[in-house]
N, C-alpha and C positions, 0 to 999 in steps of 0.2 A: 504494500500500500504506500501512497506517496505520501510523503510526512510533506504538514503544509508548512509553505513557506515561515517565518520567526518574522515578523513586522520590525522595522528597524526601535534600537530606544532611541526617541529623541533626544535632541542635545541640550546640555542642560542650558537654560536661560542665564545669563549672567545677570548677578547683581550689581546694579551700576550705583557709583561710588555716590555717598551720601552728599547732597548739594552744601557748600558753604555760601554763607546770605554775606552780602555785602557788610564791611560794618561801618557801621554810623561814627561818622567821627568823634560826635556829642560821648560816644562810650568809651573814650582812651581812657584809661586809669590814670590818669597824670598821679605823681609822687610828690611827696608832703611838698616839696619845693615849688609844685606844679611844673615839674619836667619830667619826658619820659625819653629813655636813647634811642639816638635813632642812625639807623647801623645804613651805611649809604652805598649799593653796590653798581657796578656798571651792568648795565641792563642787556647787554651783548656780549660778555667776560662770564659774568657773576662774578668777577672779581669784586672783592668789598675795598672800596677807596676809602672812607671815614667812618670813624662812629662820634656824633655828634649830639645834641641836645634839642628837644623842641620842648615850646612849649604850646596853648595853644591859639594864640596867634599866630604864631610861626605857623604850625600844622593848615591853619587857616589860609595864610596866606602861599604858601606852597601849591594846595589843590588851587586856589583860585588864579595864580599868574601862571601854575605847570614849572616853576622854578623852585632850588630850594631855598627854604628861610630856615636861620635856626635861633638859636638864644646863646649867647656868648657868655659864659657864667661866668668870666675873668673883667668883664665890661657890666655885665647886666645890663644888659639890650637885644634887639632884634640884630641880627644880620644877614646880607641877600649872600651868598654863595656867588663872585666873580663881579660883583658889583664892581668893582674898583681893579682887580687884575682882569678881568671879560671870560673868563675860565670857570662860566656859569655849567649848572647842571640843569639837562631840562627833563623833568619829572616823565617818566613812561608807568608807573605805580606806586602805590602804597600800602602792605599791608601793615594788619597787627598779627602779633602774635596770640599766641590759644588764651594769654592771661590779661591780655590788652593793655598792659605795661611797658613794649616794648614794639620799635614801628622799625620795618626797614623799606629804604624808598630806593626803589631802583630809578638810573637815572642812565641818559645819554650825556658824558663830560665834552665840554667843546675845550677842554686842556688839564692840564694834572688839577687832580684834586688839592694835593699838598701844598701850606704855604711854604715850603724849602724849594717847590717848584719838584718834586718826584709826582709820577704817576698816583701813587697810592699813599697814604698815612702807613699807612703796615708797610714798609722796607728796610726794619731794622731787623734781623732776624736774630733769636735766640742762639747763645750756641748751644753744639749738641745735636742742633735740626738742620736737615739738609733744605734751604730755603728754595722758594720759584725765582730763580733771580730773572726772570725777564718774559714779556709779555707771551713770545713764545713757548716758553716752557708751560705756561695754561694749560691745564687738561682740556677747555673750550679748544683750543685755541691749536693743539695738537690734535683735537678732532678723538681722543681717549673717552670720552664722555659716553654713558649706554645711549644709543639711538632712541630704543623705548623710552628710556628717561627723561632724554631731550624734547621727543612729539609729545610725550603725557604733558610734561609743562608747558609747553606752547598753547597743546588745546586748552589747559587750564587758564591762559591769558586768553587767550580769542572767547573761553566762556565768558569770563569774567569781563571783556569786551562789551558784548553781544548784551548783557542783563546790563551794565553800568551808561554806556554810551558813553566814552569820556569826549568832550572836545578836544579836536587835532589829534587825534588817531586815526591814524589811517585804515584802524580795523572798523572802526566806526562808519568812516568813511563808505567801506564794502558796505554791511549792514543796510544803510541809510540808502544806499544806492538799489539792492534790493539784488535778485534771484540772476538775471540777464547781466548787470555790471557783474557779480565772483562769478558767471558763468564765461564770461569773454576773457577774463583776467585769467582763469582757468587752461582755454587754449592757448591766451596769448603767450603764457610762461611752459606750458610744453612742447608751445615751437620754438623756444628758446632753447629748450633744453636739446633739441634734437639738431638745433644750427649749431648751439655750444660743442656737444660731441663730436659733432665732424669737423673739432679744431682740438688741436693739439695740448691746449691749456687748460689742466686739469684746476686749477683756480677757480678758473671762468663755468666749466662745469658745474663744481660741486654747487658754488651761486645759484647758479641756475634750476640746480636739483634743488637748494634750499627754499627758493623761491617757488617753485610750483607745488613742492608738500605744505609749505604758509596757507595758500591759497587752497588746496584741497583741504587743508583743516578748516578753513572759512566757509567753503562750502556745504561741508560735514554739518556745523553748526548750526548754518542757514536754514539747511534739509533737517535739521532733529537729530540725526548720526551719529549715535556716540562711539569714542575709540574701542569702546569695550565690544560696542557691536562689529568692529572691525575686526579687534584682535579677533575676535570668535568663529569670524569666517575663514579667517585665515588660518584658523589653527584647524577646524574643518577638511580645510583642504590639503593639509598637510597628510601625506603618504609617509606610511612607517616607513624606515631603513629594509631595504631586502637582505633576506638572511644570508649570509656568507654560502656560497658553494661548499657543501664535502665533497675533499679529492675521492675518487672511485678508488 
């Protein structure tokens, strides 16, 4: 008798990662002094350039110009970040942390953070530790960094885009433009990628492959698409290893 077919198990549903709500600025925990630190990184590195002070003015006025402001506890005063040298930072985010104590603002530097005139506040290095001495040596930067780790955080900024609407983002930008602009931007950066390839600079490549996974995360978004539902497909179709031959 024919034994009937076994019905496939379906796959299991992934559970997609619990939302975090914007948080209200109104809920920093400022500290007895009314400051909380705020740890200042390069939004393209994640190198961390300064850890400096707000308070909330400052924080205020930060979101509102997109630069940073801090509070100089050797002054007690406001201060803009390049006012006076031009080696402003212009704000790409702001969270808090899980205790709301403690804020770090990623930022785009238009020149060293440090007033010595170095890149970074952190280039003294401890001894004993073997230090990054220079931009190159960046895990970002060497291209060391997990792939996964890097799209998981991206879509985590294009969410966080998408619910916030910041002005002068250009994720915003897409958004607002709607389904047909991240659709054309979509092709336009895959035939870049395919004009890049048939040139010798692998530079100019990888750009361009950076560029068109940007934009497919954007689109992801637009559509409801979560990475998780991706990873799932992908792991779907993922074929086991073939067993090794036994020699006869």
């Amino acid at each position: 008798m024919t034994q009937p077919t076994p019905e496939p198990t379906p796959a299991p549903t992934p559970t997609p990662a619990p939302a975090i709500a914007p948080v209200d600025p109104a809920a920093v925990a400022w500290g007895p002094d009314g400051l909380a630190p705020a740890v200042v990184q390069d939004a393209r590195t994640g190198e961390v350039l300064t850890l400096a002070w707000m308070n909330r003015e400052s924080l205020a006025r930060t979101l509102e110009t997109g630069q940073t402001w801090f509070w100089s506890r050797s002054r007690a005063e406001l201060w803009h970040k390049g006012a006076t040298s031009g080696n402003t930072q212009r704000v790409t985010g702001v969270s808090a942390d899980c205790d709301r104590d403690a804020l770090v603002v990623q930022v785009e530097p238009a020149g060293p953070a440090c007033h010595t005139g170095a890149r970074t506040c952190f280039h003294a290095p401890l001894r004993g530790v073997e230090p990054v001495t220079s931009a190159e040596d960046h895990p970002v930067i060497r291209g060391t960094w997990d792939l996964g780790e890097a799209i998981d955080g991206l879509a985590r900024t294009i969410a966080r885009r998408k619910a916030e609407l910041p002005q002068g983002s250009y994720t915003t930008y897409l958004f607002q433009a709607g389904l047909d602009k991240v659709l054309k931007k979509v092709g336009e950066e895959a035939t870049e990628v395919v004009i890049a390839a048939k040139n010798p600079d692998d530079d100019a490549l990888v750009g361009e492959l950076a560029d068109l996974v940007y934009h497919l995360l954007v689109l992801m978004a637009e559509r409801g698409v979560t990475p998780e539902q991706l990873a799932l497909r992908l792991r779907q179709r993922r074929r086991p290893d073939p067993e090794p031959t036994q020699p006869a």
